[in-house]
TINUNU-496131 format. One record per atom (N, C-alpha, C): x, y, z; chain; residue number from 1. Coordinates in steps of 0.02 Angstrom, whole numbers. Example, Ala and Ser with C-alpha at 12.3 -4.5 7.8 and 13.67 -1.06 7.14 Angstrom:
BEGIN
> u/v/w/fitor/zami
> 660/-284/390/A/1
> 615/-225/390/A/1
> 660/-165/390/A/1
> 642/-112/354/A/2
> 684/-53/357/A/2
> 645/2/394/A/2
//
This chain:
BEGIN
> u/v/w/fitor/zami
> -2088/8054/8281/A/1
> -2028/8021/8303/A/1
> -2044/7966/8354/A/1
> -2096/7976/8386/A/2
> -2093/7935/8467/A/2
> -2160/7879/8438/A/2
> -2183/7894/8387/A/3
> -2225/7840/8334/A/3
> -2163/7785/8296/A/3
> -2123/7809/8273/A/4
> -2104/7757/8223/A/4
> -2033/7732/8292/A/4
> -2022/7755/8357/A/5
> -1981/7713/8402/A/5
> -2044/7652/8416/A/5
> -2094/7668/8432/A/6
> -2139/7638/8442/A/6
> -2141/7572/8397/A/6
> -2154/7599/8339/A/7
> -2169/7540/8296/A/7
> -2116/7492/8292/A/7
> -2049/7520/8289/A/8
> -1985/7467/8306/A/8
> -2000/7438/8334/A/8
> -1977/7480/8399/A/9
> -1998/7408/8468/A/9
> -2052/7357/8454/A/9
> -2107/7366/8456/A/10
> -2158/7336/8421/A/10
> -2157/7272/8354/A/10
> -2113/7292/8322/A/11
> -2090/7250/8274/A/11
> -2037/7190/8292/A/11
> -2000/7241/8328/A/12
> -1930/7183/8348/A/12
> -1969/7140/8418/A/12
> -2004/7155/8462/A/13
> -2040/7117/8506/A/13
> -2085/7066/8451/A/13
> -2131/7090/8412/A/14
> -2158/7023/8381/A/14
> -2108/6983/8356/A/14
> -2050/6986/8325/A/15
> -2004/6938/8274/A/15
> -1966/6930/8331/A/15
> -1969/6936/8392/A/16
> -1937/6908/8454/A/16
> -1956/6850/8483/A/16
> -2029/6836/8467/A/17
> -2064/6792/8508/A/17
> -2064/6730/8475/A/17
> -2047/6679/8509/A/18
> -2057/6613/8507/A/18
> -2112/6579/8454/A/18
> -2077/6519/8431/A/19
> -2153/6493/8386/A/19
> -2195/6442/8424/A/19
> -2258/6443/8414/A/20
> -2288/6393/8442/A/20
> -2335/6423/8510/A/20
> -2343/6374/8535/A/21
> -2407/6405/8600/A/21
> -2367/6375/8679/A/21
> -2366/6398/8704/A/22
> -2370/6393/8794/A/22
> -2380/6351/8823/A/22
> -2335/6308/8847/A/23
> -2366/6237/8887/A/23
> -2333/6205/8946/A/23
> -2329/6169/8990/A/24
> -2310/6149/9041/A/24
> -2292/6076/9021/A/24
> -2239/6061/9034/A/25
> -2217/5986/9023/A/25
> -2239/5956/9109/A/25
> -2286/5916/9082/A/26
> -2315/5869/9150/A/26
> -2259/5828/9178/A/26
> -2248/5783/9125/A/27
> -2210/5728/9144/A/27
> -2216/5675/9065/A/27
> -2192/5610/9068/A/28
> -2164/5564/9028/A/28
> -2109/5535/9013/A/28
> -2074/5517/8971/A/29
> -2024/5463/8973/A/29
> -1938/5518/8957/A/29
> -1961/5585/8932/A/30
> -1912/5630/8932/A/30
> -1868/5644/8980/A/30
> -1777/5624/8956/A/31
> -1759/5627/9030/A/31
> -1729/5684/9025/A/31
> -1715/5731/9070/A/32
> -1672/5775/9101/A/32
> -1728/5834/9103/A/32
> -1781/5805/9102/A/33
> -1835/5875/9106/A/33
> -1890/5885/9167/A/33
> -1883/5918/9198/A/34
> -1912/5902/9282/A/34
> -1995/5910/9273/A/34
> -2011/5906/9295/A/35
> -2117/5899/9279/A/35
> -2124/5974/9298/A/35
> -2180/5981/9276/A/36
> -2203/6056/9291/A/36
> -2163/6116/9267/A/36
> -2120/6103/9215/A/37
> -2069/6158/9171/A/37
> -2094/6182/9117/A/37
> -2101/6264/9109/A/38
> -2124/6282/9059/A/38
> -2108/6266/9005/A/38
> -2137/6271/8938/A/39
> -2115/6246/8887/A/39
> -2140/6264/8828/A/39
> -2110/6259/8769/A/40
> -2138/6290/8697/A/40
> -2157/6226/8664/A/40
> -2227/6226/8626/A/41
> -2250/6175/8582/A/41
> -2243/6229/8514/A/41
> -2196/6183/8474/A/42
> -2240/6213/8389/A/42
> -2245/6156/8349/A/42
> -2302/6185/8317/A/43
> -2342/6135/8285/A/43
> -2345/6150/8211/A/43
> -2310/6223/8196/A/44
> -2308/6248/8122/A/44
> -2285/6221/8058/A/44
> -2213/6176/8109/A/45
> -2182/6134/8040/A/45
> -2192/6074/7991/A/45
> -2200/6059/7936/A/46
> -2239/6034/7911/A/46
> -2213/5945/7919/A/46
> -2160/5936/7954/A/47
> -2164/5859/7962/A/47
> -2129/5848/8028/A/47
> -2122/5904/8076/A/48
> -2106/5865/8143/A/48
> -2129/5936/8195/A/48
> -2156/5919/8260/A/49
> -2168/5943/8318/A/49
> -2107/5943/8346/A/49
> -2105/6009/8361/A/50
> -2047/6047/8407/A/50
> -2065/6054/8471/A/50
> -2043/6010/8523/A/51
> -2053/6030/8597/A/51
> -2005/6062/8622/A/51
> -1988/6133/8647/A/52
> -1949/6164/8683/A/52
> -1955/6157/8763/A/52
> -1910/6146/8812/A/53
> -1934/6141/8868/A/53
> -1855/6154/8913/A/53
> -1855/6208/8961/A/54
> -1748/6201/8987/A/54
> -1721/6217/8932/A/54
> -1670/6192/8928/A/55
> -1631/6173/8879/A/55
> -1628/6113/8816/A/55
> -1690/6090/8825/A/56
> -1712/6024/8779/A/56
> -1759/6049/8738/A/56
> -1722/6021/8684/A/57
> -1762/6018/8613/A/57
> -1777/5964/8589/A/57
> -1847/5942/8576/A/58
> -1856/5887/8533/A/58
> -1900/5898/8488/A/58
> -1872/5848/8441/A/59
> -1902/5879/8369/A/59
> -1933/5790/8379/A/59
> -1997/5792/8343/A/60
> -2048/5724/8336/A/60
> -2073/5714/8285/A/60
> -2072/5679/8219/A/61
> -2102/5682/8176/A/61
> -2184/5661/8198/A/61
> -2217/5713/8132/A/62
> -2274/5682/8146/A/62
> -2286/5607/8128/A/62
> -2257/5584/8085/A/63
> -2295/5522/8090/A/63
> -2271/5464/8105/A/63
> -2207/5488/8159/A/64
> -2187/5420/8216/A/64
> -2233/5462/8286/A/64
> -2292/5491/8269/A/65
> -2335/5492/8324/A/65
> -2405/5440/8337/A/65
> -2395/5416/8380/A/66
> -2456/5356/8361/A/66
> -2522/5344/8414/A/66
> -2499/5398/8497/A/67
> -2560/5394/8509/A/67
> -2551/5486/8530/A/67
> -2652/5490/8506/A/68
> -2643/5582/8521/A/68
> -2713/5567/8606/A/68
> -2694/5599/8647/A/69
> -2759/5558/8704/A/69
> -2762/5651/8732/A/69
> -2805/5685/8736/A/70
> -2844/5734/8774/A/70
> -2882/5728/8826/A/70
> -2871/5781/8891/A/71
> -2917/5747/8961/A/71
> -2923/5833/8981/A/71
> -2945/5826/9041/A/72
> -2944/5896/9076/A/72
> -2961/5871/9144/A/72
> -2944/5903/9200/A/73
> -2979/5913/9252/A/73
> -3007/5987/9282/A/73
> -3067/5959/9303/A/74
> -3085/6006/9343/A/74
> -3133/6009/9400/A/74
> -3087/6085/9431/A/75
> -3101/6105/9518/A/75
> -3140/6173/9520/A/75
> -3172/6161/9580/A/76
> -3168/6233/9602/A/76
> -3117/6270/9634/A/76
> -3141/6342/9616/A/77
> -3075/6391/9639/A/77
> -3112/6429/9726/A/77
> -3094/6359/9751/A/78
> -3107/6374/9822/A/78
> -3054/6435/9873/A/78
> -2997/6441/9840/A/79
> -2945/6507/9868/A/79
> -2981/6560/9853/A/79
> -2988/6566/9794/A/80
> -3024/6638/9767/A/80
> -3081/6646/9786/A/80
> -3124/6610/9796/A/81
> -3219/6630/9826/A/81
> -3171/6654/9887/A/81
> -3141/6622/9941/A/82
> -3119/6647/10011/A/82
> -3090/6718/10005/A/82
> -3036/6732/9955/A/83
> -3008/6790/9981/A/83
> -3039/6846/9904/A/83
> -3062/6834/9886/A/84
> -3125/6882/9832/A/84
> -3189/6871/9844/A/84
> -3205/6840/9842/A/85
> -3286/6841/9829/A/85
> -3313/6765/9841/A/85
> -3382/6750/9883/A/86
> -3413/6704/9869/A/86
> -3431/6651/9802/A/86
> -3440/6707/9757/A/87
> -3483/6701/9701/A/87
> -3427/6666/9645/A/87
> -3361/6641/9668/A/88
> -3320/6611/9616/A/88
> -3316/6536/9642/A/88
> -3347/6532/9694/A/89
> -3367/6435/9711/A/89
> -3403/6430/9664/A/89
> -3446/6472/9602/A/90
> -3495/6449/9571/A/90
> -3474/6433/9492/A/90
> -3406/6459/9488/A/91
> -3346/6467/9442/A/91
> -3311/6382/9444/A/91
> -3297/6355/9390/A/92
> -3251/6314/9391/A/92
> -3160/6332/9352/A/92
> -3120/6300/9375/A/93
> -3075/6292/9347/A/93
> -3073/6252/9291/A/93
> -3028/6240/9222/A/94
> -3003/6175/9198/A/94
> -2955/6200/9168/A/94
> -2929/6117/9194/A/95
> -2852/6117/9165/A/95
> -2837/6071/9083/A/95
> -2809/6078/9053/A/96
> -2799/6043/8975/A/96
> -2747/5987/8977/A/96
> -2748/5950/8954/A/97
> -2693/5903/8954/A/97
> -2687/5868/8895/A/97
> -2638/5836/8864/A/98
> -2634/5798/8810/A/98
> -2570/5767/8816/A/98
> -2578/5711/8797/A/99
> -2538/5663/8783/A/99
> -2525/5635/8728/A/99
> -2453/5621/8725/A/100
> -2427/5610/8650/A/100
> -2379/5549/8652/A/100
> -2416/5496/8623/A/101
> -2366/5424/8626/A/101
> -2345/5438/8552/A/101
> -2266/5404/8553/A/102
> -2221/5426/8468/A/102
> -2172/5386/8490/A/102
> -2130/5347/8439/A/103
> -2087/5308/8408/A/103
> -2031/5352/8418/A/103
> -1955/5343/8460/A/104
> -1914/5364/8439/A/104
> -1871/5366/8408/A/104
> -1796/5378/8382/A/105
> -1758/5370/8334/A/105
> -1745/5286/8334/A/105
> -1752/5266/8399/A/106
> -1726/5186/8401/A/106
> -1778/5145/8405/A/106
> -1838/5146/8388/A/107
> -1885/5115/8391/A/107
> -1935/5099/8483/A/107
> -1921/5119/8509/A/108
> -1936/5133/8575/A/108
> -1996/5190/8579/A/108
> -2042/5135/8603/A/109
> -2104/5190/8639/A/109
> -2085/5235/8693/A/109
> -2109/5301/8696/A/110
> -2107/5343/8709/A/110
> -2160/5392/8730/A/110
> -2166/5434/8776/A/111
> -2222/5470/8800/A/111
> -2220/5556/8819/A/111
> -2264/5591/8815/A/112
> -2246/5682/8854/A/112
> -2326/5705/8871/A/112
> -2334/5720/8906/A/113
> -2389/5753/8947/A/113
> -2379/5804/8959/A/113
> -2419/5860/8941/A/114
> -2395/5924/8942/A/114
> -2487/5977/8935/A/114
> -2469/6018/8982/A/115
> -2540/6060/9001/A/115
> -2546/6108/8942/A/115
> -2591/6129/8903/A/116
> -2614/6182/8862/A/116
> -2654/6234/8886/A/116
> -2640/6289/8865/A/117
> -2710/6346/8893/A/117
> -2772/6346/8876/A/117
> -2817/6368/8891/A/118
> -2889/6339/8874/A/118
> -2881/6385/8806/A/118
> -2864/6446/8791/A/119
> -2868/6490/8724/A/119
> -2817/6444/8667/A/119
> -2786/6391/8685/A/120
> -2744/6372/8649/A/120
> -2763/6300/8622/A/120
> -2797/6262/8656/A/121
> -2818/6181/8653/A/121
> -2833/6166/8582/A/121
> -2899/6191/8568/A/122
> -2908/6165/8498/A/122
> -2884/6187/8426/A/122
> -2835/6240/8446/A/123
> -2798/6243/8383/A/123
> -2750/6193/8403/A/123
> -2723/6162/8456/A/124
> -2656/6122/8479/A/124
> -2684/6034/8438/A/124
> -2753/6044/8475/A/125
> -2798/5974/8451/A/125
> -2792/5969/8363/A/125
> -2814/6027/8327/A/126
> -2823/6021/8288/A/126
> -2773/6008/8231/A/126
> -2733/6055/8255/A/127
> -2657/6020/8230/A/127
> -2639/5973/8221/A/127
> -2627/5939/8270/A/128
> -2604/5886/8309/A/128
> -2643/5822/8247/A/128
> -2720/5821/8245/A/129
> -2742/5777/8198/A/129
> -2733/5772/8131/A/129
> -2728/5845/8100/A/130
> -2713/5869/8015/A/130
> -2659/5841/8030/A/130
> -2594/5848/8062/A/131
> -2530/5822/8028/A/131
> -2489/5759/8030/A/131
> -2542/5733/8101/A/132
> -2519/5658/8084/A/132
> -2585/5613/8057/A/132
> -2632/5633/8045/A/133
> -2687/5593/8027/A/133
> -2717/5542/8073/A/133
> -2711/5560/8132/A/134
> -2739/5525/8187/A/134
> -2811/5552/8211/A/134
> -2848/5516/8248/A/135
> -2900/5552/8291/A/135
> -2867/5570/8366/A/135
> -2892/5612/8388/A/136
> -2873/5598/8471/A/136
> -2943/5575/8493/A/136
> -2880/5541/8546/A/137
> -2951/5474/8605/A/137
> -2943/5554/8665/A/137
> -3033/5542/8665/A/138
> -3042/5588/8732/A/138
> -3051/5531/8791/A/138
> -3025/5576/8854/A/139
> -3035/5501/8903/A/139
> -3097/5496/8944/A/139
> -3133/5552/8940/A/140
> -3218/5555/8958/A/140
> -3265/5605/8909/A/140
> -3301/5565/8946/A/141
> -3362/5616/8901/A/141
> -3350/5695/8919/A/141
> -3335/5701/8952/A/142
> -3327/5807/8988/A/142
> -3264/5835/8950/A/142
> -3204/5768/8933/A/143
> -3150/5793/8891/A/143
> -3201/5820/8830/A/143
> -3251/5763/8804/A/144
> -3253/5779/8726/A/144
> -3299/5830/8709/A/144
> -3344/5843/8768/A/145
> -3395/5903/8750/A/145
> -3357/5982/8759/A/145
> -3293/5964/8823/A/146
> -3259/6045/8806/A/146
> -3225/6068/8763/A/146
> -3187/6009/8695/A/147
> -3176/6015/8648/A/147
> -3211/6042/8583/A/147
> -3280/6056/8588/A/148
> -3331/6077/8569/A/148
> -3343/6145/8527/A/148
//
């Protein structure tokens, strides 16, 4: 009995969850959406990108997308060596980023910057190229080798 409550819950939590992967809307030309707001990317549908973010939905076709640009930065995690351990100054951070220039309904350039998780990037990258047939521009050499 306390197996198949299990498996419900379990079931109705997976067909609960959101499509797409985890992301942070940076910033860009999107208005009513404040920077640094969580947000849903899906990339599943076969002719437009769904950005969820608040209460905003935008749907983007892929192929009024015209520039795909990937970067990252990275720091050390100088908080954490201090209050854990020395030995994580030897640790870096990085952060994911991508940018997405696209055509909107009125012919107006357009922009969204938005952070990816490192477990998430190159399926996001890879996407991103199969469905609009673009390359992405990396913006250094350290973008294109962690793409790797």
């Amino acid at each position: 009995m306390i197996r198949i409550c299990l498996l419900l819950l379990s079931v109705e939590i997976l067909t609960a969850a959101e499509p797409g992967v985890k992301a942070q809307f940076i910033g860009g030309t999107l208005a009513g959406v404040s920077a640094k707001s969580s947000a849903r990317l899906d990339l599943t549908g076969a002719e437009a990108l769904v950005f969820r973010c608040d209460q905003t939905e935008l749907r983007i076709p892929f192929q009024k997308i015209d520039t795909l640009e990937y970067g990252q930065t990275v720091s050390r995690r100088y908080a954490a060596a201090i209050l854990v351990s020395p030995l994580l100054l030897l640790s870096k951070a990085r952060k994911h980023f991508v940018t997405l220039g696209y055509l909107d309904g009125e012919g107006q350039q357009q922009a969204l910057v938005f952070r990816v998780e490192k477990g998430d990037i190159r399926w996001v990258l890879a996407s991103l190229e199969a469905r609009t047939g673009r390359r992405v521009d990396y913006e250094d050499d350290e973008a294109r080798k962690g793409n790797k």
